[in-house]
Backbone bond lengths (Angstrom), bond angles and torsions (degrees), N, CA, C in turn:
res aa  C-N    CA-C-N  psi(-1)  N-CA   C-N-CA  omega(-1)  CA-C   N-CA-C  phi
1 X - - - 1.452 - - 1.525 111.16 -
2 X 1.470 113.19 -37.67 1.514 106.74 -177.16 1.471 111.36 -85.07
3 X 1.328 127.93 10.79 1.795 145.90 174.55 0.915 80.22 -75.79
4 X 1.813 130.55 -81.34 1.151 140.59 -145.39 1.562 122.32 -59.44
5 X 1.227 107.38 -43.45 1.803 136.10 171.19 1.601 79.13 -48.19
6 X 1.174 118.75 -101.04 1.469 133.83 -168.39 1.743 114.86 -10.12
7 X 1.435 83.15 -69.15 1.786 95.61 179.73 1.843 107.74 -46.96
8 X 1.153 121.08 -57.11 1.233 143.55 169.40 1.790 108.17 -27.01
9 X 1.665 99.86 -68.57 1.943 103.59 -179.83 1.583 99.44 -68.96
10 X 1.135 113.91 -12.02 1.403 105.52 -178.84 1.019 117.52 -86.68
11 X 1.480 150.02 -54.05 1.529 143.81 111.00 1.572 113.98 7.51
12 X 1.017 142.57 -35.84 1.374 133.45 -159.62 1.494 94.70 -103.73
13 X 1.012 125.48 -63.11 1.737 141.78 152.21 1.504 123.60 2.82
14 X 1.768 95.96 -48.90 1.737 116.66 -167.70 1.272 86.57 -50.94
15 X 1.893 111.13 153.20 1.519 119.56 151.37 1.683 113.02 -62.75
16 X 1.393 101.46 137.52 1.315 128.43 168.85 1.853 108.91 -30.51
17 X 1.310 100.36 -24.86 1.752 92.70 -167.52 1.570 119.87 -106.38
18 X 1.678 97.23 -5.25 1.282 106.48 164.80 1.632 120.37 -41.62
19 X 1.434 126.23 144.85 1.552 115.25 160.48 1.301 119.60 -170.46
20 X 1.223 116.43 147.70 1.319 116.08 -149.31 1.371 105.87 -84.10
21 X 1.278 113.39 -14.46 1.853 131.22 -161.43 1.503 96.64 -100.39
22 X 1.171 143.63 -2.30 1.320 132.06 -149.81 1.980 108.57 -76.71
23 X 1.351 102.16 123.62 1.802 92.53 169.07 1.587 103.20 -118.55
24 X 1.393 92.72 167.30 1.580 94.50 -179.14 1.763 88.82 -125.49
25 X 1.845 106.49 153.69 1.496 87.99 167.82 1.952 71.71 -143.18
26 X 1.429 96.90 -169.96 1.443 129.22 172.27 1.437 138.63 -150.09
27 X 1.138 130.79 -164.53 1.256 122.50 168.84 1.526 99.97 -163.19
28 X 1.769 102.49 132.06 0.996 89.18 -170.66 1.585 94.80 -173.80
29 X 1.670 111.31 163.24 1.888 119.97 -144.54 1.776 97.20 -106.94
30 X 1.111 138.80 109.60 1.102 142.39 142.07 1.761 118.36 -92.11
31 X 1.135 102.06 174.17 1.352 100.18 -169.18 1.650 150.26 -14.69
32 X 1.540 87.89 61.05 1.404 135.88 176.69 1.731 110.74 81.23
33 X 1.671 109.71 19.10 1.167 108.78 -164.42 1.636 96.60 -121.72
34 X 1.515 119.08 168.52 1.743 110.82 -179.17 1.735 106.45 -123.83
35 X 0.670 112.92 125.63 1.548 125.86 173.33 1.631 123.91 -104.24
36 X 1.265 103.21 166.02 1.481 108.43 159.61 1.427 131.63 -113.48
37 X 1.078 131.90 131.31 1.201 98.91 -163.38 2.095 103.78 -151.27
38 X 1.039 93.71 136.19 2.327 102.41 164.90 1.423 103.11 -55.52
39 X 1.349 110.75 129.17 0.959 111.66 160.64 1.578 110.25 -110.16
40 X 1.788 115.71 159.49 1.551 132.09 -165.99 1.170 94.56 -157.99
41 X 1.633 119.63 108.65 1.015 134.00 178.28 1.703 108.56 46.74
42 X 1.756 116.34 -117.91 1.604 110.32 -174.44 1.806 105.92 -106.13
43 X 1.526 91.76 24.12 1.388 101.59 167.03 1.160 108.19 -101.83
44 X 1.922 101.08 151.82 1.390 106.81 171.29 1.578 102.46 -122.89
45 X 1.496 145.68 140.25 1.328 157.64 -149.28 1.644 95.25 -121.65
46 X 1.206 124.65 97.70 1.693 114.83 -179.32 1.736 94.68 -61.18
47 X 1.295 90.08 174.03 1.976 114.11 -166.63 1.634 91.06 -142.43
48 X 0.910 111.67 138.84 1.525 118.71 178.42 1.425 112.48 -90.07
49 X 1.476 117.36 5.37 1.113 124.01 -167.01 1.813 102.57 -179.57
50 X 1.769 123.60 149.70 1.231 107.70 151.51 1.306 137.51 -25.34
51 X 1.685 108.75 138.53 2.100 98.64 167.36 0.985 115.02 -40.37
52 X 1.701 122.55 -47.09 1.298 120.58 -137.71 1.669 103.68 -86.54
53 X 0.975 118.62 -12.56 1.614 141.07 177.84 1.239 109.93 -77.63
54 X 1.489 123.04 -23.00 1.366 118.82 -163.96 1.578 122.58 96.22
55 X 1.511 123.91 7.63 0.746 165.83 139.39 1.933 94.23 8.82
56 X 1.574 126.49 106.37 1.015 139.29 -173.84 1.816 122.27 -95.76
57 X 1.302 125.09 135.42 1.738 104.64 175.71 1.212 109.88 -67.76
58 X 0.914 129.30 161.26 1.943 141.94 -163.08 1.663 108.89 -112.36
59 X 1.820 92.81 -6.17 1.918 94.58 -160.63 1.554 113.73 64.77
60 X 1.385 130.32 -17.74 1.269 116.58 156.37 1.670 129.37 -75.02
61 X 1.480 121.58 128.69 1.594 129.70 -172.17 1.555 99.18 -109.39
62 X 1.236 114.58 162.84 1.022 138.85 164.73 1.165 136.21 -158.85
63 X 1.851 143.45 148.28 1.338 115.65 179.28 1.234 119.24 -84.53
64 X 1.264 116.65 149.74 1.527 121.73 162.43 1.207 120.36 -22.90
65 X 1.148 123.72 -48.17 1.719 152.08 -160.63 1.840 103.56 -70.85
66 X 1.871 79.53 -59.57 1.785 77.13 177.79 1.704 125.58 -94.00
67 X 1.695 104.27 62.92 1.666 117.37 -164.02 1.292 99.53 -140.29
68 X 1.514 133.85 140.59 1.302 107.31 146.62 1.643 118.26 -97.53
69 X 1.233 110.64 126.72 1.232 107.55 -178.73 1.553 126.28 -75.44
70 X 1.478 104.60 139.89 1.200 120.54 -174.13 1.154 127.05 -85.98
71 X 1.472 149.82 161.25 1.364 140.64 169.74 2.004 104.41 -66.81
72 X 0.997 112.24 114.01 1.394 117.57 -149.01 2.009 119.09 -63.69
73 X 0.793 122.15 5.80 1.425 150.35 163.37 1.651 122.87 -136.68
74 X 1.401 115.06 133.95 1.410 120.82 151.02 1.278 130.13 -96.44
75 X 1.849 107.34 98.39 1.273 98.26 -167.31 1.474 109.62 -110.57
76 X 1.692 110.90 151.24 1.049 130.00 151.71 1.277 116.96 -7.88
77 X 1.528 107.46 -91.28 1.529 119.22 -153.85 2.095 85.35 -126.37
78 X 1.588 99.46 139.90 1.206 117.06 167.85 1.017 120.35 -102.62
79 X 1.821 144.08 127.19 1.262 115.56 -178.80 1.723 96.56 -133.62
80 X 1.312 106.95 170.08 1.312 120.42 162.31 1.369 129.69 -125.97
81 X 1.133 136.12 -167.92 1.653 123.60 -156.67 1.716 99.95 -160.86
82 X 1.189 126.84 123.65 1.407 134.01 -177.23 1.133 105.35 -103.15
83 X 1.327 131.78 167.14 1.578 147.83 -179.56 1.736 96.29 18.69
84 X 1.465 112.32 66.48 1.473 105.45 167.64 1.690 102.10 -108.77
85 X 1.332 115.31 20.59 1.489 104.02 179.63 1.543 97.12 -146.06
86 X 1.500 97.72 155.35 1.532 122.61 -149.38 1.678 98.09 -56.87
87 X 1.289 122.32 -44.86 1.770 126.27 -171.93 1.329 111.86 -58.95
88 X 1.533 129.38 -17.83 1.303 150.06 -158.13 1.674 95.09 -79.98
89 X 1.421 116.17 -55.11 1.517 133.46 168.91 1.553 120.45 -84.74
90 X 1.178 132.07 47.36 1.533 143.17 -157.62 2.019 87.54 -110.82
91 X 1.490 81.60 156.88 2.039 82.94 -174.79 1.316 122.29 45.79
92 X 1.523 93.60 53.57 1.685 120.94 148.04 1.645 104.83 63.47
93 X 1.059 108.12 16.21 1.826 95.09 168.15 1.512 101.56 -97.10
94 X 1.515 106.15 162.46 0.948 136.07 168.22 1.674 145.19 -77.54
95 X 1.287 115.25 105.08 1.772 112.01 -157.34 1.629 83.29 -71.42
96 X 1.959 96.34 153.68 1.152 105.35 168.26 1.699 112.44 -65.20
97 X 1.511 106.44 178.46 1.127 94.91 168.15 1.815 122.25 -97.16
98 X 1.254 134.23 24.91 1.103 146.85 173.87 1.372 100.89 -158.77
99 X 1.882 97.70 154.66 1.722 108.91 -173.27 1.087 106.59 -53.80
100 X 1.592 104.56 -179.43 1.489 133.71 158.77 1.227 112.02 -123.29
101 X 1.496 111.00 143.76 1.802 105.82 -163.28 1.344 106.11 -150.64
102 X 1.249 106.13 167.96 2.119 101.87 -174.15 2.113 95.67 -155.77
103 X 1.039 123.67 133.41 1.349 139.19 -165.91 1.621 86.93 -105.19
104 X 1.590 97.20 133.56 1.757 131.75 160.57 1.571 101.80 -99.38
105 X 1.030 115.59 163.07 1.778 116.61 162.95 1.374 105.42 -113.81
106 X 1.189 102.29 157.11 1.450 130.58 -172.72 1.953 91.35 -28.64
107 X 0.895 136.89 -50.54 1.306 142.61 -125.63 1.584 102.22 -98.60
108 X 1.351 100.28 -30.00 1.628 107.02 153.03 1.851 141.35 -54.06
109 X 1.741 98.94 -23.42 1.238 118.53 150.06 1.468 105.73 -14.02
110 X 1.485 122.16 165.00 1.028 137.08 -176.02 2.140 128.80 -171.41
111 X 0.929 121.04 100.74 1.750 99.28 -173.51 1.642 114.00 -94.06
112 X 1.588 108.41 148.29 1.292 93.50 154.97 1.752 159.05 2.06
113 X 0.574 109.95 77.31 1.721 109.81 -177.28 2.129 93.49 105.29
114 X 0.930 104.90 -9.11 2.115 97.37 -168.06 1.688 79.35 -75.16
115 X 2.084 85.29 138.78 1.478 95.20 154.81 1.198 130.43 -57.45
116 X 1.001 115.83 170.48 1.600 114.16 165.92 1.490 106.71 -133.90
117 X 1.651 118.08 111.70 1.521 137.72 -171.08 1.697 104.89 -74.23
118 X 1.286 108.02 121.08 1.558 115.94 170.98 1.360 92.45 -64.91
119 X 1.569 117.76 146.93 1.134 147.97 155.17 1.439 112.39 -51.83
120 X 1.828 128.66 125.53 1.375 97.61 -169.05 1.681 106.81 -78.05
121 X 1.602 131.32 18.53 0.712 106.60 169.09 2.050 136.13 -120.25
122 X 2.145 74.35 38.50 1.125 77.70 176.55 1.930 90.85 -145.93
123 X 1.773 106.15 172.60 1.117 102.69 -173.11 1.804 99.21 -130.48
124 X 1.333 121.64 0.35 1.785 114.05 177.13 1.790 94.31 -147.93
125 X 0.806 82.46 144.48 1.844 92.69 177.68 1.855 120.05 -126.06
126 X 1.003 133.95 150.85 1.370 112.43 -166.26 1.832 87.54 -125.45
127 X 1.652 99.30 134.37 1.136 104.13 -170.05 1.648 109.24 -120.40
128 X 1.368 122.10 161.66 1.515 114.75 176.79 1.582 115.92 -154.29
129 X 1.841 121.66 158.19 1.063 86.51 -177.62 1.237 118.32 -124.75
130 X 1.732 132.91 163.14 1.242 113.17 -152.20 1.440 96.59 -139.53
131 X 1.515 107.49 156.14 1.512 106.67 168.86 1.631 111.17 -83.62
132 X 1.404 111.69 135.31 1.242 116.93 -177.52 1.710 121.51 -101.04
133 X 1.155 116.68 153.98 1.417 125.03 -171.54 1.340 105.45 -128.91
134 X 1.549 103.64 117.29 1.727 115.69 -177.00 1.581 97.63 -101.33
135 X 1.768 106.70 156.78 1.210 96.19 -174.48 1.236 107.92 -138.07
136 X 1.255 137.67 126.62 1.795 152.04 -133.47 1.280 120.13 -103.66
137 X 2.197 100.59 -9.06 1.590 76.90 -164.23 2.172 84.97 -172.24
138 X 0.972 93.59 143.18 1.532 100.64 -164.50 1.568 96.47 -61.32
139 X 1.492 122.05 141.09 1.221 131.90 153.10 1.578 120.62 -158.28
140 X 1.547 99.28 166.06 1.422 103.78 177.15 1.989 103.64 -160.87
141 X 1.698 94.65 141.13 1.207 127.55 -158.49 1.478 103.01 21.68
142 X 1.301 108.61 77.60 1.757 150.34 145.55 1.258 109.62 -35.99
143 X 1.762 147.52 120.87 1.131 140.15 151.57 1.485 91.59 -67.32
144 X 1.732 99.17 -173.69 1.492 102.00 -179.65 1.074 126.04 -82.14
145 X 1.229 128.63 0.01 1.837 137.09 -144.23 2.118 80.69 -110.98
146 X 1.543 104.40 -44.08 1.401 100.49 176.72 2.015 118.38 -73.47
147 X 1.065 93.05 -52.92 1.403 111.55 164.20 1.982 116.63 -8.87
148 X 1.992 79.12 -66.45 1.923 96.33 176.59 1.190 113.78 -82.44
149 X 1.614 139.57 -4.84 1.353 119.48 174.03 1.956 96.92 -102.80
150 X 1.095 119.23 -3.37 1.507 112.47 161.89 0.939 123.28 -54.36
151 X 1.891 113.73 -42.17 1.749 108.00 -161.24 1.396 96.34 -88.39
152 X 1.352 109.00 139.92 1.018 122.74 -171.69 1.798 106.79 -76.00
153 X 1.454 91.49 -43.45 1.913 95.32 -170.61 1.608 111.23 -175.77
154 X 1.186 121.34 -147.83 1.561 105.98 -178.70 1.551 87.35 -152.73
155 X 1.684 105.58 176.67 1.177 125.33 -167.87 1.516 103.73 -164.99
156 X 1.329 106.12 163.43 1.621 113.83 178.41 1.579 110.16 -89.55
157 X 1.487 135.96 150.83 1.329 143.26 -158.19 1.449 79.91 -145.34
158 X 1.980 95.05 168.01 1.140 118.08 -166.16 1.516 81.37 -151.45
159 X 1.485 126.35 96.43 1.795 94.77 158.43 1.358 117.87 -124.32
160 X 1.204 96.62 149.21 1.726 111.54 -164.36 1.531 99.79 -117.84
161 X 1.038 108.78 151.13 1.520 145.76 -160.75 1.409 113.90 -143.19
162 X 0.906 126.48 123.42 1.956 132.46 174.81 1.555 108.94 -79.12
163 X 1.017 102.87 114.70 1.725 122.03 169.88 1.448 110.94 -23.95
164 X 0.969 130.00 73.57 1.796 122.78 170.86 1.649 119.96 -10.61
165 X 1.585 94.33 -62.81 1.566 108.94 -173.91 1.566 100.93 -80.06
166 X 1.137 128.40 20.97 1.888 125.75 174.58 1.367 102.13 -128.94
167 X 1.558 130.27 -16.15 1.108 119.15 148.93 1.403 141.77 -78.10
168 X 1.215 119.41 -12.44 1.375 145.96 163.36 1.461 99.80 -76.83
169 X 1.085 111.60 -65.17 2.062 105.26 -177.58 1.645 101.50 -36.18
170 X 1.791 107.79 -74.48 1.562 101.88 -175.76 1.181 106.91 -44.90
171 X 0.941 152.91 -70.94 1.591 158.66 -97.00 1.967 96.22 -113.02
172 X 1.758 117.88 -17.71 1.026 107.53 -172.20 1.574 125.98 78.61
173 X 1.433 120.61 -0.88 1.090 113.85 -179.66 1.743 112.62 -107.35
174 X 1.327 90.49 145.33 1.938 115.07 170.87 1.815 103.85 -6.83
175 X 1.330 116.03 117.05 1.521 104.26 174.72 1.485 113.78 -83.14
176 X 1.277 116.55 22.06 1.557 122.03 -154.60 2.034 89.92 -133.78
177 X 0.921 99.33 1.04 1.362 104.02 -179.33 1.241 105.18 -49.22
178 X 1.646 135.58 145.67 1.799 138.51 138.43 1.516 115.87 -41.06
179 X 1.035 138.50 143.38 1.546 137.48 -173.59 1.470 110.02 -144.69
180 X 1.527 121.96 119.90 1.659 113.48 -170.46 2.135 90.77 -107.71
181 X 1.677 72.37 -71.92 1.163 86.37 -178.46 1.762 128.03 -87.85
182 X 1.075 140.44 15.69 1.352 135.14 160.44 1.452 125.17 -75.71
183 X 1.086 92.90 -25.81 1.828 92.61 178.54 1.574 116.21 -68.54
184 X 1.573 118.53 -43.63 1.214 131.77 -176.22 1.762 93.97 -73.42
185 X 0.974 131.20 -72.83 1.675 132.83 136.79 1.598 107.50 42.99
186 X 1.786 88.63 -93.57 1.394 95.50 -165.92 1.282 116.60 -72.33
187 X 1.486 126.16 0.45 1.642 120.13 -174.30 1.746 103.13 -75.80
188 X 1.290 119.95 0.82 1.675 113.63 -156.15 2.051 93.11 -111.61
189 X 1.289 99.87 47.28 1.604 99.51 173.37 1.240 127.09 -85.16
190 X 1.252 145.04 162.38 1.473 122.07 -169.16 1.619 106.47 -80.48
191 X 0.859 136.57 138.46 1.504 144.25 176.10 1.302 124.01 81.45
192 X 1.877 97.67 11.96 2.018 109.14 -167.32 1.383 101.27 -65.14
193 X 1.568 124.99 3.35 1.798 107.69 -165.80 1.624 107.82 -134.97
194 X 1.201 92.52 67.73 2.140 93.37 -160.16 1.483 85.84 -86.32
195 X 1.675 107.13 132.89 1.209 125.92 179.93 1.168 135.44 -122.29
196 X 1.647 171.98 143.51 1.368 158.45 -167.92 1.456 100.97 88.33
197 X 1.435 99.16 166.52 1.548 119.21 64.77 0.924 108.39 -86.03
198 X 1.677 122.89 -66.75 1.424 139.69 -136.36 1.726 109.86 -124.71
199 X 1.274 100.91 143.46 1.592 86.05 174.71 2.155 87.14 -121.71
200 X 1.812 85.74 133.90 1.204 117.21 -165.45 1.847 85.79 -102.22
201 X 1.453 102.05 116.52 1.985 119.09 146.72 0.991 120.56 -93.56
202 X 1.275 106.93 142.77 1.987 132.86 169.83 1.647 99.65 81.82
203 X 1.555 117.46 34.98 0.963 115.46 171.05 1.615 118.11 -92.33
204 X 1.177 122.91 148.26 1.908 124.28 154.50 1.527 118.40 -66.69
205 X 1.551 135.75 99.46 0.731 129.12 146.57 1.631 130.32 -34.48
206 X 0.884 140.38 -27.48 1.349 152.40 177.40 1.690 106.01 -57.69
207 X 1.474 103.27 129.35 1.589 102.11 152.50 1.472 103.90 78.89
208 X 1.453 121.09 40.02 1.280 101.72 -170.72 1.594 98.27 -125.49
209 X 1.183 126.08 155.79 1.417 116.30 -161.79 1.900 83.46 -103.00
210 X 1.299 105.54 158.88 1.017 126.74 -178.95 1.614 116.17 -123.13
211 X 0.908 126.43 101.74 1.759 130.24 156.58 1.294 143.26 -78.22
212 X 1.473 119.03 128.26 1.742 102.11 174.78 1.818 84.18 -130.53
213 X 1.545 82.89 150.74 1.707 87.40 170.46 1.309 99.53 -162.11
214 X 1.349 120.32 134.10 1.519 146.63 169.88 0.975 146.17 -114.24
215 X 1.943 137.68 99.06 1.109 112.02 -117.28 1.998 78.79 -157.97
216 X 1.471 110.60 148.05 1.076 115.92 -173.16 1.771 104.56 -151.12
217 X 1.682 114.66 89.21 1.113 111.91 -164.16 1.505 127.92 -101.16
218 X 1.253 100.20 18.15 2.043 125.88 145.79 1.978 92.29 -63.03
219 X 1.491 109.43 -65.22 1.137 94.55 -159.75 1.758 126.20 -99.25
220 X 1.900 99.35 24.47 1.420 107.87 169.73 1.681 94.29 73.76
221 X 1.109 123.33 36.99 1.518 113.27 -173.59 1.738 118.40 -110.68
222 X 1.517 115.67 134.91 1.666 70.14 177.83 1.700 79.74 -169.29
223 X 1.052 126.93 93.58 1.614 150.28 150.41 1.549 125.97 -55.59
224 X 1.534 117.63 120.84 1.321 107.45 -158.79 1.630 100.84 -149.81
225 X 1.283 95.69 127.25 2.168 85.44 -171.40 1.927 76.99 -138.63
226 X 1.411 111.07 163.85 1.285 135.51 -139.34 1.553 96.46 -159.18
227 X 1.638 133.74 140.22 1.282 118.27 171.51 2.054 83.15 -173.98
228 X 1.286 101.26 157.77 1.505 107.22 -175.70 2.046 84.89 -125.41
229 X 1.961 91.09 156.44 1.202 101.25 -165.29 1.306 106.04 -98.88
230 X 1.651 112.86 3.64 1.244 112.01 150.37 1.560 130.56 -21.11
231 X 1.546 112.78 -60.00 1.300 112.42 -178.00 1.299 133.13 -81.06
232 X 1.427 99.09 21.82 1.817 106.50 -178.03 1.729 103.85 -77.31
233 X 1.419 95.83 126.66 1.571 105.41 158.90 1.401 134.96 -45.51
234 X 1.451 118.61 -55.26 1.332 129.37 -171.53 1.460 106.73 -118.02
235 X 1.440 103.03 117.74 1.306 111.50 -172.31 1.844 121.71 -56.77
236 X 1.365 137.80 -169.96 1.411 115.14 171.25 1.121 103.44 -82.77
237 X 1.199 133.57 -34.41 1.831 122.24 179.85 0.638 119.42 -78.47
238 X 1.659 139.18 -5.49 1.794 143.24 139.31 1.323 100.11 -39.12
239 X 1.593 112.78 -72.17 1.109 130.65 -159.59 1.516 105.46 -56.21
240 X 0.894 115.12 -47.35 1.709 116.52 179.11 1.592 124.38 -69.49
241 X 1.349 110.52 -31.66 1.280 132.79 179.94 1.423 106.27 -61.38
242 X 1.741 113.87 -60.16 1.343 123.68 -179.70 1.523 107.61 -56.37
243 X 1.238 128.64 -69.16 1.329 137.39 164.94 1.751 115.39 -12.87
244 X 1.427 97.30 -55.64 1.810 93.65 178.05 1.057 113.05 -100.42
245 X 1.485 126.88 38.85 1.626 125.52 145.57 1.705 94.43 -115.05
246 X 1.546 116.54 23.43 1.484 76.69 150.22 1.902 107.52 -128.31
247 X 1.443 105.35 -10.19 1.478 119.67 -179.18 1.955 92.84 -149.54
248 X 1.820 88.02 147.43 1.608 98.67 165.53 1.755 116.69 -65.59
249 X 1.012 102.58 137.83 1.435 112.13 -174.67 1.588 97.16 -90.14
250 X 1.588 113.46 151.23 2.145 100.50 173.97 1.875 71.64 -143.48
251 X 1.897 73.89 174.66 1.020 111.20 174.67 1.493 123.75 -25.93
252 X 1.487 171.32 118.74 1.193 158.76 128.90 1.061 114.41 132.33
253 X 1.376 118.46 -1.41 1.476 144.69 -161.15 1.472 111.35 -65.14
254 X 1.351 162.79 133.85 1.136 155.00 -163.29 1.464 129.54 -119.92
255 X 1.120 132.28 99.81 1.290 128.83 155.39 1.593 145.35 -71.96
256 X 1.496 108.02 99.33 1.403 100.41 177.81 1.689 115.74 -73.18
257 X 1.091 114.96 139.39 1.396 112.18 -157.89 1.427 99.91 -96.77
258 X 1.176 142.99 -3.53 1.746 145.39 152.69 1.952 78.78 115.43
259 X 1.661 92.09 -171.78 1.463 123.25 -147.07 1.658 113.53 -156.59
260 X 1.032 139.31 149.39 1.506 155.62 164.42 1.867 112.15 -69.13
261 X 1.717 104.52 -56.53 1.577 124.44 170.79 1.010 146.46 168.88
262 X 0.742 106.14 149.94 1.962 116.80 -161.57 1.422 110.17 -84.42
263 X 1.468 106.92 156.34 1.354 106.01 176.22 1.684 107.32 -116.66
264 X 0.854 116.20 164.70 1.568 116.14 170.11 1.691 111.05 -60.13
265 X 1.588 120.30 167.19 1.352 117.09 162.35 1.975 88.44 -160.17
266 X 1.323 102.60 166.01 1.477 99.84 -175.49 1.393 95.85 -158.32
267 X 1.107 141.39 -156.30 1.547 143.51 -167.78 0.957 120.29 -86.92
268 X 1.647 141.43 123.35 1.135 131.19 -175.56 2.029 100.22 90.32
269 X 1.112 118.19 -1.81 1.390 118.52 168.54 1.711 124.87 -89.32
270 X 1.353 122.88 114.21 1.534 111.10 178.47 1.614 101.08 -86.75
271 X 1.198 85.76 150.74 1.922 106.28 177.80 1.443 125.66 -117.36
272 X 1.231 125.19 86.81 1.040 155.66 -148.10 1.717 105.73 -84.27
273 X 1.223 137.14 65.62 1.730 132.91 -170.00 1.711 109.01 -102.16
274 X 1.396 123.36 131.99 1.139 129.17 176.19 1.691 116.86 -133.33
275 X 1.265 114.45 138.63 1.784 85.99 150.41 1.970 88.07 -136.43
276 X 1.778 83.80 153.42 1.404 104.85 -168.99 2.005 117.54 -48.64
277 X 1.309 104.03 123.39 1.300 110.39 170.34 1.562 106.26 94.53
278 X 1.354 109.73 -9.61 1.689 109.20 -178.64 1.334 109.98 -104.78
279 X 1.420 133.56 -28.34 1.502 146.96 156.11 1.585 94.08 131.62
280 X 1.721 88.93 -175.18 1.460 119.69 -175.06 1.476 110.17 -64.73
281 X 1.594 142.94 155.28 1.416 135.25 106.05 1.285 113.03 -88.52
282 X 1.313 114.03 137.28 1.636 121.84 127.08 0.811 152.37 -105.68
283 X 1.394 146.33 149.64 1.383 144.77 178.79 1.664 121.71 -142.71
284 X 1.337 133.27 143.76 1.038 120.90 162.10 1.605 108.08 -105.19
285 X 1.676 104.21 148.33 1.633 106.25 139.35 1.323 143.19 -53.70
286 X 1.139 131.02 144.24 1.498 124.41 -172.67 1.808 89.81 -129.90
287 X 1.385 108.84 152.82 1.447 103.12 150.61 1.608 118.57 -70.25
288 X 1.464 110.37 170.72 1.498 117.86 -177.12 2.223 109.94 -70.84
289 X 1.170 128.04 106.36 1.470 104.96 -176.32 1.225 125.55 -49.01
């Protein structure tokens, strides 16, 4: 009986994100061609098509190693999400009762290891990292119960934003200027939304620590902020739900789920974004050519 007790607190104990169902898939370019593909361990299982499509094994394998990996969906519409975490509403104000959100275009996409080119009209960008929400299956104005069997799974995000006060430096204008629209502005850069590797199913979002770190070791540099997604306000099927009462959501479509804060990055800086159990991004800065 006291085996059994034991086994029991031990089971109850496990982290929340453990799961027995979990798949990983990707997408990604071998011999000059792009696939989709399951991943199993440092195997990759081709798909004759996206998961979310129904997406079949081909009987062709390959290693991880010998792929370049892709940002793991091509989506449509990119979005992001503001004051979706509890510190955002600190000193007694009140969160609305539905998100706040701001659209990238497709072109903001981003893969693994790809630079990311400063804008020439900017010279520091502030970057952060976010848990991402892939989405499996077309909908529009979603309750929540529909909302959560849409997302297909999650993935790691990178979103970047152009320095307000570094576009005004180049550009020569007043740093004291009013600003409505530049801030929302600068998030739509080409490669501001580098995402994957992998998008992991039947996972727990909950409880997952989140990392950004930025580090430039010509210049001894190396910036590091830490935050768990514990404290997000609006869950992803809030978040998704709200989203498709105002546009249809499709297949591959991406949600950055917002952030606490960003750190700076500037040229010659790698950007280092994780959240726990889903893997690494990287990216470097490049100057503008």
């Amino acid at each position: 009986m006291k085996r059994f007790r034991l086994a029991v607190l031990i089971l109850v104990l496990l982290p929340i994100t453990f799961s027995w169902s979990e798949e990983v898939y990707c997408r990604y370019e071998a011999a000059g061609a792009i696939h989709y593909g399951r991943v199993e361990g440092e195997i990759i299982h081709q798909l004759d098509k996206a998961p979310w499509d129904g997406g079949q094994a081909t009987g062709h394998t390959i290693p991880v190693k010998a792929v370049r990996l892709l940002h793991p969906s091509a989506p449509q519409k990119i979005f992001g999400i503001s004051g979706s975490y509890k510190e955002a509403w600190a000193g007694g104000k009140k969160p609305f009762n539905t998100i706040r959100w701001f659209l990238k275009p497709p072109s903001a996409a981003a893969s693994p290891d790809d630079d990311v080119i400063l804008p020439a009209s900017l010279d520091e960008l502030e970057v952060e990292t976010e848990l991402v929400i892939v989405i499996g299956k077309q909908i529009k104005n979603a309750g929540l119960e529909e909302a959560r069997e849409a997302i297909f799974g999650y993935t790691v995000g990178n979103d970047i934003v152009g320095c307000v006060t570094s576009y005004h430096q180049v550009n020569g204008e007043p740093l004291d200027q009013a600003e409505t629209l530049l801030g929302p502005g600068l998030k739509i850069g080409d490669g501001f939304a580098p995402f994957g590797p992998f998008i992991h199913r039947g996972v727990d979002w909950r409880n997952r620590e989140r990392t950004l770190k930025v580090s430039n070791s010509a210049q001894n540099k190396e910036l590091t902020y830490r935050h768990n997604t514990s404290n997000m306000l609006f869950p992803p099927e809030k978040i998704v739900s709200d989203l498709s009462r105002v546009c249809v959501l499709e297949p591959g479509d991406i949600i950055l789920s917002g952030t606490t804060k960003a750190l700076s990055a500037r040229a010659g800086d790698t950007m280092e974004v994780a959240v726990e159990g889903l893997g690494t991004l990287i990216n470097k800065v490049k100057a503008a050519n």
